[in-house]
Steps between C-alpha positions, in 0.01 A plus 500: 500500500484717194737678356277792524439484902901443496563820355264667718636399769830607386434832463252542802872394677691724332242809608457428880875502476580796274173721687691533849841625267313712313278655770829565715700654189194762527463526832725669692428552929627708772365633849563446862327367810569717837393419859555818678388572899476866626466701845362880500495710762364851396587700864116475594201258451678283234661233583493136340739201393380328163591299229428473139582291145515560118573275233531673140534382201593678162523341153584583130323314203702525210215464274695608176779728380472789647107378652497447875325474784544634838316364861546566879366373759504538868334129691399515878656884556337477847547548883517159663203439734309819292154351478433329131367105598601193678779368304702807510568827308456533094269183416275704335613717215316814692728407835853641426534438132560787229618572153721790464628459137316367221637666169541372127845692324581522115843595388645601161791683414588782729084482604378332767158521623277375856131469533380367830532505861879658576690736725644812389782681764634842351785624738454360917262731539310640203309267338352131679268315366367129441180567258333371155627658239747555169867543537674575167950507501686658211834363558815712307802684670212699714216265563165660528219321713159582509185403688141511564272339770188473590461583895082490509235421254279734718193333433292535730128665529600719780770673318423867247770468281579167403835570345718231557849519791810471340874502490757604226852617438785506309926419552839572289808357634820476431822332649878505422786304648490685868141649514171439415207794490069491461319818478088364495169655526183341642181577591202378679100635422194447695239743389255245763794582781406888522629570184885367587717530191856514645867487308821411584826575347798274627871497407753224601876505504685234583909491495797258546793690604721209618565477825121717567195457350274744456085564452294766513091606413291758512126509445246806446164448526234731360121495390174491702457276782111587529278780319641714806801391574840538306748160522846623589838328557855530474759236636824406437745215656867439458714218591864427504656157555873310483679223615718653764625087539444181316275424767328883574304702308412777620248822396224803534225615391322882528103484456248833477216590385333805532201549714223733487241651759258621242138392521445495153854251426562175553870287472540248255732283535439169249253418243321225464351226712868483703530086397808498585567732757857645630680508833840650512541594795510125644666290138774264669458231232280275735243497340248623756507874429198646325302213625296479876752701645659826370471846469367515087579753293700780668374789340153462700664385786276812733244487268206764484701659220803596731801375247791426660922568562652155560853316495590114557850355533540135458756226457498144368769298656558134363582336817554145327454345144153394636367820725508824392381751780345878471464811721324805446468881643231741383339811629276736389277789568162576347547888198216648622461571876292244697342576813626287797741305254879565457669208341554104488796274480531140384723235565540148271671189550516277273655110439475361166644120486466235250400124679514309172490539139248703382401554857542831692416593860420900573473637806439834627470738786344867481502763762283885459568748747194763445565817674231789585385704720295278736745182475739277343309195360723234415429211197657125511446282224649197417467227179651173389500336216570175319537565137533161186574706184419277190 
């Protein structure tokens, strides 16, 4: 053999070893796969028993110093038994596959800046988006975020104005030992929409007053939800929470937002494409919540514009190192007067227990009591879920 081919074969030995290092060393991976069965029964036509999977997978390439990129994706997030082919749900990328987050990020100094496929949150319930676009963070003693994406192209032949959907906004925070606060501004415009160009101006407070904790935000909403009609909106929430035990926790929370019966207004109460949603009223730590069941965001929880005057007690009680269980009260009545509706109440249960490492079962119970004029229509839904965190 020559001492040529020798060599080669050296190093070809010393790169199929060193390639798995290296690629590992720049790859790091997280995600979870969830198995999760469900039973809904709206009080009338609706009711079914179902069952459904997600496996998702998130990774960082740390292409450089401060050079990275950022992937997420979600494999078979189907209903079993939900058409697709033979061989089950998800083996084509078009049966229960998506990518939510595909973005590249460059850091320097106190700059950091995102191009790509991302979400953006500003408060629970003023901004929520997943979207293409350009983040850019100005980190300092009050960081300063700011953002831009693009909603719709708007294309197409059929439309007038072609001008393009998008989303923007801005955020300054700032946090101390026992608080931290965000005041933020966003907006969303879709001259193709009826000429919707609608704005949102959020602040946050959140504070650590050991033994009780502490948050409150308001929103107010403003702009044009249609060439005819003005966007309107004001909510605020509060919640208070302590460990009355080592074991118990317990706390409250006051929701409202202001309805209106004028033709020409319509409530606001989030901007954006609502990615990630929020549900309140029904969080137990399961899991489960803001998912098939719930109640979503509380602010809309009439709808038609109606706002709302709401208030949820709730406890978490850690029954054992492994199983932590959660119980919930809320009622609330519709701010503007609805005809042949007076109020609702939910009830939650909740057990949250850990099987094995990494390895969480939720499971959770939800009750509505709908009162009006006619009736009393009564809501039971149920989830469970097996959870691998990795």
């Amino acid at each position: 053999m020559s001492k040529f081919l020798k060599v080669m074969i050296v190093l070809l030995t010393i790169v199929a070893v060193a390639t798995p290092v290296m690629a590992e060393d720049r790859l790091g991976l997280s995600g979870q796969m969830r198995v999760r069965g469900w039973h809904i029964d709206d009080g009338g036509d609706t009711t079914e028993s179902f069952a459904d999977q997600r496996l998702r997978i998130g990774g960082k390439l740390s292409i450089a110093e401060g050079v990275s990129v950022t992937f997420r994706t979600d494999l078979t997030e189907k209903t079993w038994g939900d058409g697709g082919n033979t061989f089950g749900a998800g083996r084509l990328p078009q049966d229960g596959m998506q990518v939510d987050r595909a973005h590249l990020d460059l850091a320097a100094g106190n700059l950091h800046f995102r191009a790509g496929q991302q979400y953006i949150a500003f408060g629970n319930s003023g901004f929520d988006a997943q979207d293409a676009g350009l983040t850019l963070n100005v980190m300092g003693p009050i960081p300063v975020t700011a953002f831009w994406m693009l909603a719709d192209q708007n294309t197409d032949d059929d439309d007038i104005d072609h001008s393009d959907a998008y989303y923007y906004g801005a955020r300054v925070a700032h946090k101390g030992g026992s608080y931290a606060s965000q005041l933020f501004v966003a907006g969303q415009q879709d001259v193709n929409n009826g000429d919707e160009s609608v704005q949102v101006v959020g602040l946050t407070l959140d504070l650590d007053l050991a033994p009780v904790k502490l948050y409150g935000e308001a929103e107010f909403f403003t702009g044009d939800a249609d060439a005819n009609v003005d966007a309107v909106g004001t909510q605020v929430m509060l919640d208070a929470s302590m460990a009355a035990t080592e074991i118990v926790t317990v706390g409250g929370q006051i929701f409202y937002a202001m309805g209106t019966d004028k033709a020409d207004e319509q409530q606001y109460v989030v901007l954006g494409n609502d990615f990630g949603g929020w549900d309140p009223l029904f969080a137990l730590g399961t899991g489960l919540n803001n998912e098939q069941i719930g109640a979503g965001r509380p602010y809309d929880l009439f709808g038609g514009s109606n706002g709302v005057m709401a208030g949820r007690l709730y406890t978490s009680i850690k029954a054992t190192d492994a199983a932590t269980v959660g119980l919930s009260v809320a009622y609330a009545e519709p701010d503007e007067d609805i005809a042949g509706l007076d109020s609702a109440m939910a009830l939650a249960a909740g057990l949250n227990y850990t099987v094995m490492a990494n390895t969480k079962l939720g499971l959770q119970l939800e009750y509505i009591d709908i009162d009006d004029d006619a009736d009393t229509d009564e809501i039971f839904n149920a989830g469970v879920g097996l959870f691998v965190n990795f």
